[in-house]
mmCIF file of the N, C-alpha and C atoms, coordinates in Angstrom:
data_MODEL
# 
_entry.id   MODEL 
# 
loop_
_atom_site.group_PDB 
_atom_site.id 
_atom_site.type_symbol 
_atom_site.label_atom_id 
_atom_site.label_alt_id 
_atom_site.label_comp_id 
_atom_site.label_asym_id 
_atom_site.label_entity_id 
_atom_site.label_seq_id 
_atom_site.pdbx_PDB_ins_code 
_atom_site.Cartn_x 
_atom_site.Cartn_y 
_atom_site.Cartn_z 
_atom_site.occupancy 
_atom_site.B_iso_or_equiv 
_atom_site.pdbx_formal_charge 
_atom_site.auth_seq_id 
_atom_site.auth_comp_id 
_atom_site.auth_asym_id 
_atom_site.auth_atom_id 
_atom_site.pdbx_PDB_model_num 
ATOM 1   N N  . UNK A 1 1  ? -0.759  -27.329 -2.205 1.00 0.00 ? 1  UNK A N  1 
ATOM 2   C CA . UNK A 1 1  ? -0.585  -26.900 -0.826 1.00 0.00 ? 1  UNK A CA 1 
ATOM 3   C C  . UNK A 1 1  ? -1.581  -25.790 -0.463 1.00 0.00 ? 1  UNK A C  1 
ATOM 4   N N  . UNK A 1 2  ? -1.440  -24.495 -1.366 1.00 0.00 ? 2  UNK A N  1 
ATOM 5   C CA . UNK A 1 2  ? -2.573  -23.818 -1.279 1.00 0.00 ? 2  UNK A CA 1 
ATOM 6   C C  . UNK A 1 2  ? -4.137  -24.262 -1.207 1.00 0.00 ? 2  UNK A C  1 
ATOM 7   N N  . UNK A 1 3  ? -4.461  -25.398 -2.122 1.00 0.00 ? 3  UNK A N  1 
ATOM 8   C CA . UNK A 1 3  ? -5.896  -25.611 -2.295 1.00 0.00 ? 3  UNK A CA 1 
ATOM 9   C C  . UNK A 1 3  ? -6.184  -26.453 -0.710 1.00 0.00 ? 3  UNK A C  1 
ATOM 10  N N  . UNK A 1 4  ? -5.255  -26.990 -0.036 1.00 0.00 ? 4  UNK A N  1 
ATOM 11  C CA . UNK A 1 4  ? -5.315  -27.634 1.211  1.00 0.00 ? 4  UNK A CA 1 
ATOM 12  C C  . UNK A 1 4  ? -5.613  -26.487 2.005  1.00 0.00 ? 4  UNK A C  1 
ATOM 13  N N  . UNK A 1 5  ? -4.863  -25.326 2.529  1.00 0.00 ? 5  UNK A N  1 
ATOM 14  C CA . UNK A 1 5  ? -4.886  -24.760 3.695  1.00 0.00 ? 5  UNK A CA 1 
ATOM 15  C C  . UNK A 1 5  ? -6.387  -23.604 2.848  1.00 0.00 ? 5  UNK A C  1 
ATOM 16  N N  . UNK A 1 6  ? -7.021  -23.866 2.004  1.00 0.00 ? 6  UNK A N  1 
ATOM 17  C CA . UNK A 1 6  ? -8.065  -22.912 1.493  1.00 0.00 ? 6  UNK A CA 1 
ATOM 18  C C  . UNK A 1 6  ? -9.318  -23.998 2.162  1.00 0.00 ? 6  UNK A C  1 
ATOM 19  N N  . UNK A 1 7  ? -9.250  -24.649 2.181  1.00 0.00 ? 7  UNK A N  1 
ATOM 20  C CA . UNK A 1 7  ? -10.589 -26.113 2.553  1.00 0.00 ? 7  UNK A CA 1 
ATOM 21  C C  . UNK A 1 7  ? -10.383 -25.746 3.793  1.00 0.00 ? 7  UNK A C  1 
ATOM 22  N N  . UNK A 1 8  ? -11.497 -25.142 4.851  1.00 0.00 ? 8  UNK A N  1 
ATOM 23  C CA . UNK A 1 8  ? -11.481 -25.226 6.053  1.00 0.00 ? 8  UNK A CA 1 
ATOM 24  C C  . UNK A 1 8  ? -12.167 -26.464 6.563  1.00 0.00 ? 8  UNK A C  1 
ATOM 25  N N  . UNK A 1 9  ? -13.339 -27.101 5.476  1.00 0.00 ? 9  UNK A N  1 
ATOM 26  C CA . UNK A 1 9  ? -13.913 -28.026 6.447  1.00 0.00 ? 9  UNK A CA 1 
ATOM 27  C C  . UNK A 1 9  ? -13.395 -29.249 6.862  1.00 0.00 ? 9  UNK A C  1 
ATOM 28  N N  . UNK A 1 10 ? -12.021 -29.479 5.815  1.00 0.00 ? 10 UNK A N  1 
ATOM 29  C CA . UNK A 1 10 ? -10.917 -30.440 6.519  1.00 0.00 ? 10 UNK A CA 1 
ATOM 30  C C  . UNK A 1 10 ? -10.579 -30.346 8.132  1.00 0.00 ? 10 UNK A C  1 
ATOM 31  N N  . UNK A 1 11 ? -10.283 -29.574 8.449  1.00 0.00 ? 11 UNK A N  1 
ATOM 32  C CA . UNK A 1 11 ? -9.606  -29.160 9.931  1.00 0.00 ? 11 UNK A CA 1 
ATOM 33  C C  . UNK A 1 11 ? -10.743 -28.798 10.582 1.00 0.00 ? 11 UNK A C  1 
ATOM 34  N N  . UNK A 1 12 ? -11.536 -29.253 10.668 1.00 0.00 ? 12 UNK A N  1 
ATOM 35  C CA . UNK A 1 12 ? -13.202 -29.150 11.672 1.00 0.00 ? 12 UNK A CA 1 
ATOM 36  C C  . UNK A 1 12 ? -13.244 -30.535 12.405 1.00 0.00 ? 12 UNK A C  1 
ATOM 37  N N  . UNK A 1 13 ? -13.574 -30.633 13.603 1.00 0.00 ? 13 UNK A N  1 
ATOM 38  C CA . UNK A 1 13 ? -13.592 -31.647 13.772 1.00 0.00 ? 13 UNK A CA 1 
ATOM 39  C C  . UNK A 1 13 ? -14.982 -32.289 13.952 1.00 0.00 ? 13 UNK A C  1 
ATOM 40  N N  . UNK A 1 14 ? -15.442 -33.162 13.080 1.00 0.00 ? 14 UNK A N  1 
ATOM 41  C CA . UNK A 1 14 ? -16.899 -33.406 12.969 1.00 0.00 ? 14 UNK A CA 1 
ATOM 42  C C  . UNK A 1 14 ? -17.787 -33.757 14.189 1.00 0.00 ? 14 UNK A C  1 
ATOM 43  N N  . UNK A 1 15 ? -17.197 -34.656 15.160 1.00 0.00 ? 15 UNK A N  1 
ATOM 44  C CA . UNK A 1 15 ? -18.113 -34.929 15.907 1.00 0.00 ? 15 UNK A CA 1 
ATOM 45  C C  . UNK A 1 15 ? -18.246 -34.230 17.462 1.00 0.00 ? 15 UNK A C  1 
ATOM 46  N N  . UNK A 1 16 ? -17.804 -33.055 17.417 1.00 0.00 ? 16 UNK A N  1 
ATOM 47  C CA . UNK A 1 16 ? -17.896 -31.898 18.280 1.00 0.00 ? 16 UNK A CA 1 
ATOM 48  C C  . UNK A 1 16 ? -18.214 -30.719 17.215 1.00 0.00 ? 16 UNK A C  1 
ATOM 49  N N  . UNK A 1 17 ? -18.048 -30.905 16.700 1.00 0.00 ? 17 UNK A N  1 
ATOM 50  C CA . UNK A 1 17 ? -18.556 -29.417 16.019 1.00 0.00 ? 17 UNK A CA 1 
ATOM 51  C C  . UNK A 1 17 ? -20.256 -28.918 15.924 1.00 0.00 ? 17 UNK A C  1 
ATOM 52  N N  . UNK A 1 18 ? -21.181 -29.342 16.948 1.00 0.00 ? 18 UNK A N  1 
ATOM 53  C CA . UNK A 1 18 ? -22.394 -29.059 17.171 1.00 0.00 ? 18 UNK A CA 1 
ATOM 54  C C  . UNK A 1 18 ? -22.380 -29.100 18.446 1.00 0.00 ? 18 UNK A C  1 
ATOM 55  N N  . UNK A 1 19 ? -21.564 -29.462 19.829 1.00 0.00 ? 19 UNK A N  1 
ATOM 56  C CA . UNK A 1 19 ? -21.015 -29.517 20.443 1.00 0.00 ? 19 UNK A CA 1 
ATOM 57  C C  . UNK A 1 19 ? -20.978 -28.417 21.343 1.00 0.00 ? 19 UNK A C  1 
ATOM 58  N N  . UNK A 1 20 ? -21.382 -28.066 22.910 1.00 0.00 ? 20 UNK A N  1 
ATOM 59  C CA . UNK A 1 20 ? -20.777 -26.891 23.568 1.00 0.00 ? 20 UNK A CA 1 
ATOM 60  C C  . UNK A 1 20 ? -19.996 -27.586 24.651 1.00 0.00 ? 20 UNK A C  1 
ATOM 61  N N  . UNK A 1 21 ? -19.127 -26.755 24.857 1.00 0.00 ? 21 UNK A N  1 
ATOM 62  C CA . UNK A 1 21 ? -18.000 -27.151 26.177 1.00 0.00 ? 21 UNK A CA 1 
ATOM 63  C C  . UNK A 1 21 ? -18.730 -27.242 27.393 1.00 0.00 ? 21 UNK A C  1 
ATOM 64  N N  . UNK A 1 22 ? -18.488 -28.411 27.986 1.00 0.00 ? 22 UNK A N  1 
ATOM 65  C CA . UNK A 1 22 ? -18.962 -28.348 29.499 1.00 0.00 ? 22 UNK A CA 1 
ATOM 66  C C  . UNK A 1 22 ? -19.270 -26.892 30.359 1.00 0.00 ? 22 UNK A C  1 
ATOM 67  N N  . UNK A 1 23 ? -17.788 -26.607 30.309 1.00 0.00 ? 23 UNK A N  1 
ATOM 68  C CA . UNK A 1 23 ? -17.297 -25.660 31.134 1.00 0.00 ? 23 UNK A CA 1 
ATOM 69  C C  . UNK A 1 23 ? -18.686 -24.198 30.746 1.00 0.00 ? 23 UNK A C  1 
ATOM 70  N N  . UNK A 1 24 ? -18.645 -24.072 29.509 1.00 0.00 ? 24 UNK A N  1 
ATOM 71  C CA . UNK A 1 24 ? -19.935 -22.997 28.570 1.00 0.00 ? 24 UNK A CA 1 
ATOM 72  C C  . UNK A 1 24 ? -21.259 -23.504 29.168 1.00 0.00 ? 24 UNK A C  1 
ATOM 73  N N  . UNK A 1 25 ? -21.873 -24.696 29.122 1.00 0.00 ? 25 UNK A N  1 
ATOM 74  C CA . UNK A 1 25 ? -22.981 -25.336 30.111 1.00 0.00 ? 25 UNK A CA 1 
ATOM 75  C C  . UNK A 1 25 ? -23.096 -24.820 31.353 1.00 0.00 ? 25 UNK A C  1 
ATOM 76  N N  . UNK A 1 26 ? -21.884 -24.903 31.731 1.00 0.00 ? 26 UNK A N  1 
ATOM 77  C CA . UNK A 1 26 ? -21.836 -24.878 33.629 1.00 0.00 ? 26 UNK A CA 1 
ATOM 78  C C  . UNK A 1 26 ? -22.031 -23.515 33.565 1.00 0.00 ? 26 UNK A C  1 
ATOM 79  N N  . UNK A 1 27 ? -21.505 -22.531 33.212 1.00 0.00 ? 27 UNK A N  1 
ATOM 80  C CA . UNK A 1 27 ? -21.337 -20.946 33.176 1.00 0.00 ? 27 UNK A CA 1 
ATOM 81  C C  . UNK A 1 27 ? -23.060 -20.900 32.716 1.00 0.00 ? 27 UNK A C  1 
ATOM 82  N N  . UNK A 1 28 ? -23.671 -21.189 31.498 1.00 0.00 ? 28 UNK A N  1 
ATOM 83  C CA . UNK A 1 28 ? -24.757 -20.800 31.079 1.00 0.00 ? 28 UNK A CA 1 
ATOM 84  C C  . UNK A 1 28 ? -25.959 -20.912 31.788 1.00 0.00 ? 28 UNK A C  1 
ATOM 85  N N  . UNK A 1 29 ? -26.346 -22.254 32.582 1.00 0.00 ? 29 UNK A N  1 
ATOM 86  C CA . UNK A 1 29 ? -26.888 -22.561 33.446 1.00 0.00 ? 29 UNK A CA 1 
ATOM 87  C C  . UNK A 1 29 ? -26.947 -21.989 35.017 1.00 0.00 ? 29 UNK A C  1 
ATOM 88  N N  . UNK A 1 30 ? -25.139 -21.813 34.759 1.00 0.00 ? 30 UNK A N  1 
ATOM 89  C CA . UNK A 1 30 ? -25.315 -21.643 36.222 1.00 0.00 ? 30 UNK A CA 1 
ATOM 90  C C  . UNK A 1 30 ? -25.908 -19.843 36.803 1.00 0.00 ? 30 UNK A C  1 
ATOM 91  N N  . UNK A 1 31 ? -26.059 -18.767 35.282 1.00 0.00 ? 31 UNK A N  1 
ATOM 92  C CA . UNK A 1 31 ? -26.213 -17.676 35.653 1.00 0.00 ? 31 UNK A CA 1 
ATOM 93  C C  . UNK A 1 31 ? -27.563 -17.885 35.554 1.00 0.00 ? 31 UNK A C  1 
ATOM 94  N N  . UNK A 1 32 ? -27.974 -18.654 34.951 1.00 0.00 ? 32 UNK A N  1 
ATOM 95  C CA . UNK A 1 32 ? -29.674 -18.545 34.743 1.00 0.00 ? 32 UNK A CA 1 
ATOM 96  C C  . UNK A 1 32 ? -30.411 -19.089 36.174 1.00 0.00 ? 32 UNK A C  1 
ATOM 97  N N  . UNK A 1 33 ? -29.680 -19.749 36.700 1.00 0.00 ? 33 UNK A N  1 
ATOM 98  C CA . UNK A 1 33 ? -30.444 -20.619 38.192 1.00 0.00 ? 33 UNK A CA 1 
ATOM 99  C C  . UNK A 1 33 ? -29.721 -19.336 39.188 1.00 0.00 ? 33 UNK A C  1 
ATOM 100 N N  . UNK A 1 34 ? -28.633 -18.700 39.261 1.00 0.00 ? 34 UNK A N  1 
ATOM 101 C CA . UNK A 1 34 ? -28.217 -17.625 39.928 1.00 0.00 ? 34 UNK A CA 1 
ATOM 102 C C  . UNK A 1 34 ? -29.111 -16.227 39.720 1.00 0.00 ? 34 UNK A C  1 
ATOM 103 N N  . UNK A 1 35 ? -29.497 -16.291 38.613 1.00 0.00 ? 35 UNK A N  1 
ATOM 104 C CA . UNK A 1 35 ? -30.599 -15.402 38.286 1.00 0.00 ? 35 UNK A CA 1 
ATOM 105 C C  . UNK A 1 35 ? -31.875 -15.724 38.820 1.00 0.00 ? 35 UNK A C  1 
ATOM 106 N N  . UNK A 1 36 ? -32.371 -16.148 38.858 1.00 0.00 ? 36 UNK A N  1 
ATOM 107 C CA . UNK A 1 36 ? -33.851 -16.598 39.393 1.00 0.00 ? 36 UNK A CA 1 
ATOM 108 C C  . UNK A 1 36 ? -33.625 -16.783 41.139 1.00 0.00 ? 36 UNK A C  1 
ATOM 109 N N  . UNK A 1 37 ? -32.395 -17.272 41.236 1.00 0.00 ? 37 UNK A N  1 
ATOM 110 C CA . UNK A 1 37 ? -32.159 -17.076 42.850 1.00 0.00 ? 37 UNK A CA 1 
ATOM 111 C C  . UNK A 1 37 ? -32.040 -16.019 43.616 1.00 0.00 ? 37 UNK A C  1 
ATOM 112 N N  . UNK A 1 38 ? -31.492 -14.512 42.683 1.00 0.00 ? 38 UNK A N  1 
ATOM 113 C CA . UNK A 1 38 ? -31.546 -13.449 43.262 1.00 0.00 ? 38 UNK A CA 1 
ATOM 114 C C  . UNK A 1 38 ? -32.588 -12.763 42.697 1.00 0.00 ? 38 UNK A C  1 
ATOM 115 N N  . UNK A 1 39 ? -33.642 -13.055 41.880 1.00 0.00 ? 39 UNK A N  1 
ATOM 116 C CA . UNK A 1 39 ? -35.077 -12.373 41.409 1.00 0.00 ? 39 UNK A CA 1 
ATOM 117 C C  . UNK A 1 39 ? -35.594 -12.612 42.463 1.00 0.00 ? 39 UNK A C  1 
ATOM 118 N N  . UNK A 1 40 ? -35.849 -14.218 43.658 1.00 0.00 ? 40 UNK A N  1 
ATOM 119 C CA . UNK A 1 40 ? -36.445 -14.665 44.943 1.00 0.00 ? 40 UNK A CA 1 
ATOM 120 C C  . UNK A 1 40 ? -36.292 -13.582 45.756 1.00 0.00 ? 40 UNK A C  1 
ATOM 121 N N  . UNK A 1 41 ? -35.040 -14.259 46.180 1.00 0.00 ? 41 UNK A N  1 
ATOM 122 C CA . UNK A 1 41 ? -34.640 -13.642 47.271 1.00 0.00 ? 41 UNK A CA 1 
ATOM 123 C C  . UNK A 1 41 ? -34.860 -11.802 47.427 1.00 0.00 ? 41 UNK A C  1 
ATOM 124 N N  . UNK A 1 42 ? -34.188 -11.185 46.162 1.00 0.00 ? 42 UNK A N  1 
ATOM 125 C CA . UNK A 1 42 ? -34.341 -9.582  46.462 1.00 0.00 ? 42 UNK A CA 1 
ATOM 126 C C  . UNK A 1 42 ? -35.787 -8.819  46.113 1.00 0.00 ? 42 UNK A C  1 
ATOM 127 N N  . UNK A 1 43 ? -36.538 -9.638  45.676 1.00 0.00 ? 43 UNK A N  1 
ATOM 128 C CA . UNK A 1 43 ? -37.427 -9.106  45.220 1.00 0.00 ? 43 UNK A CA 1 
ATOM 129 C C  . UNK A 1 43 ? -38.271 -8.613  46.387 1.00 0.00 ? 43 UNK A C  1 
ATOM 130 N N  . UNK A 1 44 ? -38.807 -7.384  46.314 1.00 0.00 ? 44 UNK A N  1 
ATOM 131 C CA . UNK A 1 44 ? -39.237 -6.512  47.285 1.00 0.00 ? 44 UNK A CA 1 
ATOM 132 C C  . UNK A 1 44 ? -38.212 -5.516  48.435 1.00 0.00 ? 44 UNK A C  1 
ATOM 133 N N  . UNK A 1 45 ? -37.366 -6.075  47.921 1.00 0.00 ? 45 UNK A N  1 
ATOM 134 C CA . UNK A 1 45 ? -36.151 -4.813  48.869 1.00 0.00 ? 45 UNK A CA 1 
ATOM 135 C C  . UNK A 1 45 ? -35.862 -4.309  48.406 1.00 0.00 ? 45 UNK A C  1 
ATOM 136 N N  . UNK A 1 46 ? -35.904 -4.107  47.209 1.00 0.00 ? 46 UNK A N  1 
ATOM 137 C CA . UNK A 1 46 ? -35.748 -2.607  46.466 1.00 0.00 ? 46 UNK A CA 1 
ATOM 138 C C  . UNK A 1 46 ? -36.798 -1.689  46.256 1.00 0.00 ? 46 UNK A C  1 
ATOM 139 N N  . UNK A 1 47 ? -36.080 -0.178  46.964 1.00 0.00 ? 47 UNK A N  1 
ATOM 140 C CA . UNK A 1 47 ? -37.483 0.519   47.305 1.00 0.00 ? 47 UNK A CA 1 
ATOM 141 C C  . UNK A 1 47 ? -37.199 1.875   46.075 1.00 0.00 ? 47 UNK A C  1 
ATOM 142 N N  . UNK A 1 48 ? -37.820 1.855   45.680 1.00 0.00 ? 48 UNK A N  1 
ATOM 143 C CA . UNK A 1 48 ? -37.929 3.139   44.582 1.00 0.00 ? 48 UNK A CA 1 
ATOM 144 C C  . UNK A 1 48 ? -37.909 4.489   45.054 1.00 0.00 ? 48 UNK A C  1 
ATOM 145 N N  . UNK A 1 49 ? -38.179 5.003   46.141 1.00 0.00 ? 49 UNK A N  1 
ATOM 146 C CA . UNK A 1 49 ? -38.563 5.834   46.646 1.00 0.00 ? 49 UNK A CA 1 
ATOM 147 C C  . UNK A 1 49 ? -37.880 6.648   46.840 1.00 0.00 ? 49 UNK A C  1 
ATOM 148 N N  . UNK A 1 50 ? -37.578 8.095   46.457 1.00 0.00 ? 50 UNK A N  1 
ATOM 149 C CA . UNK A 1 50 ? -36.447 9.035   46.181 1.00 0.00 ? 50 UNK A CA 1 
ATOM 150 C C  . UNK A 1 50 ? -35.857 9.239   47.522 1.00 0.00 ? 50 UNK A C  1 
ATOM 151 N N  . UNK A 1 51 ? -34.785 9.432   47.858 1.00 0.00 ? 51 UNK A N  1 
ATOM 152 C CA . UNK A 1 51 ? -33.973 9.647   49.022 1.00 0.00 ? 51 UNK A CA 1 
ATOM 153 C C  . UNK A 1 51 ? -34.747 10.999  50.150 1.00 0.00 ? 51 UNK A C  1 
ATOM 154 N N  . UNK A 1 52 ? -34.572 11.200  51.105 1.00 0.00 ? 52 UNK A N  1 
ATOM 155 C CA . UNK A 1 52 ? -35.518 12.010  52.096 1.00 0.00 ? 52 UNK A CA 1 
ATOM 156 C C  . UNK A 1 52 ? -34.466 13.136  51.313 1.00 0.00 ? 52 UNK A C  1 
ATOM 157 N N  . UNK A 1 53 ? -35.731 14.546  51.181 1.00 0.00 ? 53 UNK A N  1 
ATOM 158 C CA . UNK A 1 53 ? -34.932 16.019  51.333 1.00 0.00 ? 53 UNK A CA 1 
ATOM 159 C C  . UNK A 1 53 ? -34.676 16.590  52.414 1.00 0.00 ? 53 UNK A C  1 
ATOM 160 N N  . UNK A 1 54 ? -33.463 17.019  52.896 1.00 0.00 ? 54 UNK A N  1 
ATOM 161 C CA . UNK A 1 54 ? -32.751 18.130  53.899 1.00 0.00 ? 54 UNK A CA 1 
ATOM 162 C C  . UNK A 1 54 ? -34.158 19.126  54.294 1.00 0.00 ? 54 UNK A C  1 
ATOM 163 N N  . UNK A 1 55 ? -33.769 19.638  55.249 1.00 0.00 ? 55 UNK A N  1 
ATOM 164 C CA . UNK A 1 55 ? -34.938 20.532  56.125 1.00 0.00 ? 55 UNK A CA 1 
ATOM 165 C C  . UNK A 1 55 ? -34.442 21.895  55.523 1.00 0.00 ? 55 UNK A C  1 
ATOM 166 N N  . UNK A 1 56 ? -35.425 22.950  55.427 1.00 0.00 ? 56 UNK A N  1 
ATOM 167 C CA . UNK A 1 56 ? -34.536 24.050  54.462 1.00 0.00 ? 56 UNK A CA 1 
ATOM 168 C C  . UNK A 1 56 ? -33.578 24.786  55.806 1.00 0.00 ? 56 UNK A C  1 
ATOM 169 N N  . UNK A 1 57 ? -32.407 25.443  55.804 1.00 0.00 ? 57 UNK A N  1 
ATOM 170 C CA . UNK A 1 57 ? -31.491 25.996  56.874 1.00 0.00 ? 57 UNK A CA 1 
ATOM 171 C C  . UNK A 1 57 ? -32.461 27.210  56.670 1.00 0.00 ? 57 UNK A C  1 
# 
């Protein structure tokens, strides 16, 4: 009984086990095309430029 629950590669299931979940695809992809969509779009509206200083009182 012991030498059973010590064998993990029994309880693997072979022909998913190289395998990623759809759902992991959709997420992985979908930040990388969401990424490049907001590199487009924002690129150049961000201004570096330190905030204006107050006038001295």
């Amino acid at each position: 009984m012991a030498e059973e629950l010590d064998n993990i590669e029994a309880f693997e299931a072979k022909e998913t086990s190289r395998k990623l979940p759809v759902g992991w695809l959709i997420l992985f992809w979908g930040l990388i095309i969401w990424g490049i969509y907001y590199f487009i779009v924002n690129n150049g509206r961000v201004s570096q430029s330190p905030p204006p200083l107050r006038g001295g009182d």
